[in-house]
Every structure is written in structure tokens, then in C-alpha cells.
Wavefront OBJ file of the C-alpha trace (Angstrom):
o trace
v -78.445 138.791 -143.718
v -79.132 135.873 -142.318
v -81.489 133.098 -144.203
v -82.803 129.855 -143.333
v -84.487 127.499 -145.655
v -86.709 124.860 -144.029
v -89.281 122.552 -145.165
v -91.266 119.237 -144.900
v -90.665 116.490 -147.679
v -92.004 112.873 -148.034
v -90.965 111.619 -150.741
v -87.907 113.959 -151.533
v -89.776 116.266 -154.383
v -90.065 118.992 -151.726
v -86.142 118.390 -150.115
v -85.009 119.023 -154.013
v -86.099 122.237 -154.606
v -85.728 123.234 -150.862
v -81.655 122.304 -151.603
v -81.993 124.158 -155.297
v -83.083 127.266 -153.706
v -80.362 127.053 -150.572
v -77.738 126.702 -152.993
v -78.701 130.477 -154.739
v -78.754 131.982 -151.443
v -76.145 134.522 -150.233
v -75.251 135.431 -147.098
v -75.704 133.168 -144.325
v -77.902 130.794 -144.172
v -78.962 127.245 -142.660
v -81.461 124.385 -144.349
v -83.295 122.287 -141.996
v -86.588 120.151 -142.533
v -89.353 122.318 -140.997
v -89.332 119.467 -137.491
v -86.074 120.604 -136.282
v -86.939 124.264 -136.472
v -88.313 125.726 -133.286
v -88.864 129.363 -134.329
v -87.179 131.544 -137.064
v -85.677 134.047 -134.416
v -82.424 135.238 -135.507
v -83.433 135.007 -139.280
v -84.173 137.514 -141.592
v -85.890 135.804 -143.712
v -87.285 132.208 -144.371
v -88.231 130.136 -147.110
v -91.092 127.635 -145.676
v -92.024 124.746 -148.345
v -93.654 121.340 -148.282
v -95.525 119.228 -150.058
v -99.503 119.464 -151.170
v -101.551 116.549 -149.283
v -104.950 116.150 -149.483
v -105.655 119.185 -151.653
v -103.700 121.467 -148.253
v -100.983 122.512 -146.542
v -100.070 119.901 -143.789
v -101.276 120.357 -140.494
v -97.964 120.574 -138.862
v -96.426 123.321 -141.214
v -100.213 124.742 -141.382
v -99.727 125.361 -137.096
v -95.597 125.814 -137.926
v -96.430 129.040 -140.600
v -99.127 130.570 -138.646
v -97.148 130.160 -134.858
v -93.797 131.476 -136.121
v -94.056 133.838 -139.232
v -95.980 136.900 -137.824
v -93.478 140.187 -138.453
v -91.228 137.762 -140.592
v -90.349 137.860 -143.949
v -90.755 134.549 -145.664
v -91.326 132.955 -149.092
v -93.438 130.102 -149.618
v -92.763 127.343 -151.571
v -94.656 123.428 -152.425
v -94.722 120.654 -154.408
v -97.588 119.056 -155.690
v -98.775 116.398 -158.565
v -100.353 118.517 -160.330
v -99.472 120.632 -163.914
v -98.321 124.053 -162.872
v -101.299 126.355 -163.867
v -103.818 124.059 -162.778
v -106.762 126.291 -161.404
v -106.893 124.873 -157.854
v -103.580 125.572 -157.039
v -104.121 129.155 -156.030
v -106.552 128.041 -153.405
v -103.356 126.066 -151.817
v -101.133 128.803 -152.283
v -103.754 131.176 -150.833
v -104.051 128.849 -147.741
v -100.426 129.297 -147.072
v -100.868 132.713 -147.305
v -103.881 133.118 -144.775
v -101.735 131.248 -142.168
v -98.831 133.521 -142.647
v -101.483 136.401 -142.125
v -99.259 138.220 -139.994
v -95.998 137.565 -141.779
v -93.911 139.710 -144.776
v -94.575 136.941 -147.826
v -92.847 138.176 -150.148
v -93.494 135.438 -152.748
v -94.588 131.954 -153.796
v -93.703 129.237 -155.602
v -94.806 126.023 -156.976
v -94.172 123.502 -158.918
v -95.342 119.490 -159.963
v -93.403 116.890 -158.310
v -93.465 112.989 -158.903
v -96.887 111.596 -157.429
v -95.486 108.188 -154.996
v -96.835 105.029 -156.207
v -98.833 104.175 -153.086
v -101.052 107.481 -153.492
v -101.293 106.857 -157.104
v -102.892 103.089 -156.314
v -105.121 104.996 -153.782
v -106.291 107.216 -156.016
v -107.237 104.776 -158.588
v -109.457 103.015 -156.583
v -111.456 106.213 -154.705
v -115.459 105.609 -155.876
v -114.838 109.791 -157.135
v -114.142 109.944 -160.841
v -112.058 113.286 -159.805
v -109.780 111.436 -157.386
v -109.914 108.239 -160.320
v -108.439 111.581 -162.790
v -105.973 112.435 -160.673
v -104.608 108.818 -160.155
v -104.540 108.297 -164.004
v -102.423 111.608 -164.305
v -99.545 109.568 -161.520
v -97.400 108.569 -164.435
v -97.032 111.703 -166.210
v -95.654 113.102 -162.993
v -92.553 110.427 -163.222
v -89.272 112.214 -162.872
v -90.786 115.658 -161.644
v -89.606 118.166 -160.748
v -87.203 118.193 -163.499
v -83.706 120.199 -164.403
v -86.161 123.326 -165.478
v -88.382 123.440 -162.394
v -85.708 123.043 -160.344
v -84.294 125.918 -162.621
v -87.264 127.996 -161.765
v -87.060 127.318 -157.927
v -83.288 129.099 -157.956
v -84.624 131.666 -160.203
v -87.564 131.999 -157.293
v -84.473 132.248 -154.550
v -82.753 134.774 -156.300
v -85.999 137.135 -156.583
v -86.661 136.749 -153.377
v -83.651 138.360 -152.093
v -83.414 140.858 -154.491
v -86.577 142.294 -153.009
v -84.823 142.496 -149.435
l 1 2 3 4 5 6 7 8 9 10 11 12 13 14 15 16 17 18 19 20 21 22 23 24 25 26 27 28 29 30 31 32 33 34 35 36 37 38 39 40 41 42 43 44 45 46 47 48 49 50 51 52 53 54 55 56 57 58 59 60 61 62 63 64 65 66 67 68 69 70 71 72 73 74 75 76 77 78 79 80 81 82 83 84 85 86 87 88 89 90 91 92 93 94 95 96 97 98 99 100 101 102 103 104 105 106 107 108 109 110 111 112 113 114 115 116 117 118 119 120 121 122 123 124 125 126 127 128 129 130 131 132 133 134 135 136 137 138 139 140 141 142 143 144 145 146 147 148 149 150 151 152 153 154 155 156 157 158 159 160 161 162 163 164
């Protein structure tokens, strides 16, 4: 079997548990960020993550998931600021999953990752007290995702494959 684990990172959150789940795989398998991938021939299955921005999936792995995954079997898997649990999150996880419409997805996973300074300023000074709630959450977000999310993202891997 032949797995390849790619993703799109920007401030190294996603890259971490993209390398925590590459080291659990068997078999053989490649990690690339999602830009140098041109199509996931040859695979047998993918594991597709990147980072929440702007409350979605980004545009380019958005047009990436729903050009390339149709037949495939894949496994999603993002970062975002937020707690794990938080109630939006399934309407991110569920856009990932409408793009892949046509794909195997044979699981997701998420988990909170450190919030960058620059969007944490941002956020503090948007006129919207929900954007002003998320900006005061930045510093609990320092040092995510720690030892047992990135615990949970190998745990994630190793499901994965046992369902292939």
C-alpha cells in the first residue's frame, strides 16, 4: 500500500501533525505540502490537512480536494484556534467533506493549534464582538497542538489504516 500524506501549513501547526501522522504510517509512503502534489495517482490512500482560515477550508486545497479525490480514499485532517468540541467546527469539517463528495473519506480529524500573533492583533481590533472573542482566546492557544494532540493525530493515522 502505498500512502501519501500532504498538506498546507502557515505557521507550522498543520506541518506538525501532518509529520506525527507520517511517522505511524506503514507501508510506503511520501509527505509533501499539498503545492507540490499534482494528483494522488499511484496512491492508495491520502491524508489531505491544512489549516482553518477564515472560518474554511482554503481555496487552494478547497479546488485541490474536490479536483483530485473523487474514487480515492483519503482522511482529512486541520488545525484550527479553536477548543476541540467547539460547535462550529463540524461545519468546517463538513465543508471538507462536501468537496471530497466523490472521494472514500474514511475519517477526520482536528485539533487546536497556536493562533499567530498577527491574526490575533487583527482580531482584536474587528468592530464584531465575536471576532473581538476569538482574539482574546489567542493566548490560550500558545504552545498548541501539544504532546497529546499530536498523540491523538498518530492515534488518527493508525485508525485510518486499520480500516483499509
Amino acid at each position: 500500500m502505498r500512502t501519501l500524506v500532504t498538506y498546507m501549513t502557515q505557521t507550522g501547526n498543520t506541518k506538525r501533525i501532518a509529520e506525527a501522522i507520517y511517522g505511524e504510517i506503514e507501508g510506503e509512503k511520501d509527505i509533501k505540502p499539498i503545492g507540490e502534489v499534482k494528483n494522488l495517482e499511484g496512491y492508495d490512500l491520502a491524508f489531505i490537512g491544512f489549516p482553518v482560515l477564515q472560518f474554511d477550508i482554503p481555496p487552494n486545497v478547497k479546488k485541490f480536494i474536490t479536483e483530485n479525490t473523487a474514487g480515492k480514499n483519503i482522511a482529512i485532517f486541520m488545525t484550527h484556534a479553536v477548543p476541540e468540541g467547539f460547535e462550529a467546527i463540524h461545519s468546517w469539517t463538513g465543508s471538507a467533506e462536501q468537496a471530497a463528495a466523490g472521494a472514500n473519506v474514511l475519517g477526520s480529524f482536528d485539533c487546536q493549534g497556536e493562533l499567530a500573533q498577527p491574526v490575533i492583533d487583527m482580531l482584536l481590533k474587528a468592530d464584531d464582538p465575536q471576532m473581538k472573542a476569538f482574539g482574546e482566546m489567542g493566548p490560550s492557544t500558545k504552545g498548541q497542538p501539544d504532546e497529546s494532540r499530536v498523540q491523538k493525530a498518530k492515534e488518527f493515522a493508525k485508525e485510518i489504516q486499520a480500516k483499509l
